[in-house]
C-alpha positions, -999 to 999 in steps of 0.1 A, spaced: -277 357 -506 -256 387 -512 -247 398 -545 -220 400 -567 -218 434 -566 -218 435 -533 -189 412 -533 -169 427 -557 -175 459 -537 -162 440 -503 -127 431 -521 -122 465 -536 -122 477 -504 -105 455 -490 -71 464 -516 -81 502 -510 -78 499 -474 -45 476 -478 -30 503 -506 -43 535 -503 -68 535 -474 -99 551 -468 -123 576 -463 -142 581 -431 -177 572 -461 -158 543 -475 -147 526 -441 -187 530 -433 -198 517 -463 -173 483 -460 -183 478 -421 -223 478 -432 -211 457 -464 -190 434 -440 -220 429 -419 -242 421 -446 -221 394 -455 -215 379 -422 -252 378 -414 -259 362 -443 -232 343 -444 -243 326 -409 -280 323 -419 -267 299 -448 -243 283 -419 -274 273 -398 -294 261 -420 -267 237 -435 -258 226 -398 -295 218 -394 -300 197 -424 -274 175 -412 -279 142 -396 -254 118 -375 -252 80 -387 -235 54 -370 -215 29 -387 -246 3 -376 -272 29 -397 -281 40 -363 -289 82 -362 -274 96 -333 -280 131 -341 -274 149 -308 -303 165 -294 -294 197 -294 -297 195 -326 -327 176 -332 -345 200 -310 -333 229 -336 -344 209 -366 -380 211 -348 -377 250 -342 -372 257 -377 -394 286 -391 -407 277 -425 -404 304 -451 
């Protein structure tokens, strides 16, 4: 999870570069801040994708296997 000052970091940024722009160190800073973000941001999307299960309206799973197969690959931490 990436932290709130590391957020709040991203947006300031974000207005600086919108406003006023930014120096050759900041724009470095905000890609390696961006990429933090994304790659934790799609950790948290895979593991919420493979905690999910497909139900039918009969009570039925019909999880595809795709992503049952991923549900067995899991690392545990």
């Amino acid at each position: 999870m990436i932290s709130d000052e590391k957020l709040d970091r991203i947006n300031e940024l974000a207005k600086r570069q919108k406003t006023t722009g930014l120096t050759a160190d900041e724009e470095d800073e905000q890609k390696g801040l961006r990429e933090e973000y994304l790659q934790n941001f799609r950790t948290s999307f895979k593991q919420q994708i493979q905690n999910v299960s497909v139900v039918d309206e009969n009570g039925n799973e019909v999880t595809p296997e795709k992503l049952r197969s991923a549900k067995g690959n899991r690392r545990s931490y």
